[in-house]
N, C-alpha and C positions, 0 to 999 in steps of 0.2 A: 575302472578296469585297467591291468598294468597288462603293456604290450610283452610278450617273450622275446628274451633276445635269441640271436642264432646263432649256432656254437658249430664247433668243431671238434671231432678227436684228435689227441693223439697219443698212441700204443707204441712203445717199445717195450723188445725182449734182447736180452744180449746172446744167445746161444739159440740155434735151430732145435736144441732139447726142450727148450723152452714150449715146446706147440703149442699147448695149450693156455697158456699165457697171455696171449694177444686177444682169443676169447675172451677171457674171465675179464680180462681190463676194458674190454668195449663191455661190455655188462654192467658193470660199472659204474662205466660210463652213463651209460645209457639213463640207469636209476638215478642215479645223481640231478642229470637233465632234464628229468621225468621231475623229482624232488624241488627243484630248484625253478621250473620255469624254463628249461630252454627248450630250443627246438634244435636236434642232433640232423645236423645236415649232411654231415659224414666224417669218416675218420680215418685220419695218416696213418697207418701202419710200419713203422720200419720193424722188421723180424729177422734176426741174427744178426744185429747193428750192436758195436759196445756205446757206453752212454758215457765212456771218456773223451770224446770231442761230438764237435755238433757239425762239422762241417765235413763230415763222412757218412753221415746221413742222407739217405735218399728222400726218402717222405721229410726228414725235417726241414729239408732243402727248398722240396716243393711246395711244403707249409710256410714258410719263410717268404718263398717267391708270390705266391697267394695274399699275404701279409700286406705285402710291400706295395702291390699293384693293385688298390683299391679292392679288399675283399668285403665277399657281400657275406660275413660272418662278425660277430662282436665279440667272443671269448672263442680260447681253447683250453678245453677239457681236457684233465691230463689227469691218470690213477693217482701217482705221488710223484715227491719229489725225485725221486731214485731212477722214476721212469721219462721224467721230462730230461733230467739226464746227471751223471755223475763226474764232469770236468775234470780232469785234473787239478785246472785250477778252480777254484769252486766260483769265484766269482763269475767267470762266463756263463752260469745256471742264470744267473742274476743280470746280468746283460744280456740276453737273449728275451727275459722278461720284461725288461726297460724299452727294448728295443722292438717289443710287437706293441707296447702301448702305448709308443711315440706315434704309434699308426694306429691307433684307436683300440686296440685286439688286448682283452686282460685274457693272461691265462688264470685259471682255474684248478687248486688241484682239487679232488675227491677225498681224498685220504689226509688229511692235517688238522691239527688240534690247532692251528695259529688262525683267529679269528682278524681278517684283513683289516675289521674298520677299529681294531685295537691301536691303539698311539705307539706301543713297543713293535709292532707286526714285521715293519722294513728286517729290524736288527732279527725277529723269531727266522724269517724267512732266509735269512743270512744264516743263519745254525743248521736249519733246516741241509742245506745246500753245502755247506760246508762238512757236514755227519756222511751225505751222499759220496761227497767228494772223497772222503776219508774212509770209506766204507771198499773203495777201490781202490784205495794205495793200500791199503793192507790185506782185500786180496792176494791183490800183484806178488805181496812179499813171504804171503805161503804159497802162493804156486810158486815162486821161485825159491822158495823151503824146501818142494816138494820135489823139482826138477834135482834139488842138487841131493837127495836122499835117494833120488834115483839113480846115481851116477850119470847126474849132469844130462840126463835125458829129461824132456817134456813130459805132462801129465797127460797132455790132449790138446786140443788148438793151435795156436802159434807158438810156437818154440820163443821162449823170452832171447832177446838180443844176444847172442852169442853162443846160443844153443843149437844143438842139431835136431831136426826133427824125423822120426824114427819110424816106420810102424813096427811095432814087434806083437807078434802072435803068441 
């Protein structure tokens, strides 16, 4: 008989547009859990948080502090890599990873084609993380495409460094 281990979510969306997003990814979640053997004990939510740092996160903060302080979970469940998060620098996706399973906690994602217990897996999951990361620098570089076809006005959100932010009707 194999014991289930017990998991955790966790959901990010980067825009309040997003609503139904944090749905669909506990869903998921859920099957995945269901698929896999776990038992879903609950799930972080951060909702309209960007996944370019980790230490502006509210849930990921308290997922963290949970972590650290003897939790009574053994994986976190996360959609993909996009959603555990998009760093700037990509490598902090990957210390964050290292760093819950120094404390016993593997994350999990749902959504990857990199099978863990493959010998190349470390470097897939490095690519993986690094496409996220890059997937938000080039963002960045058509909204600020888009601010300056504006006449130097924002599209929506934060005005990029040196922009004024407007509402026009």
């Amino acid at each position: 008989m194999t014991t289930s281990k017990i998991a955790v979510g966790y959901v990010r969306c980067s825009t309040e547009m997003q609503e139904d997003s944090p749905e669909q990814q506990i869903k998921e979640i859920e099957a995945f859990a269901v698929r896999r053997g776990y038992i879903l004990k609950e799930c972080y939510v951060d909702f309209g948080e960007s996944g370019t740092t980790f230490d502006q996160r509210p849930q990921f903060l308290r997922l963290k502090d949970a972590v650290e302080n003897e939790p009574d979970f053994q994986a976190v469940i996360c959609y993909d890599e996009s959603r555990w998060g998009r760093a700037i620098d990509s490598e902090e996706n990957t210390y964050w990873r290292v760093h819950f399973r120094k404390h016993g906690i593997e994350v999990v994602l749902v959504k990857t084609s990199i099978d863990p217990q493959h010998e190349y897996a470390p470097m897939l999951k490095s690519f993986e993380s690094i496409q996220a990361s890059q997937y938000s620098k080039n963002l960045s570089g058509l909204t600020l495409r888009g601010a300056k076809a504006n006449k130097d006005y924002s599209n929506g959100g934060t005005a990029p460094y040196g922009y004024v932010r407007l509402a026009v009707n």
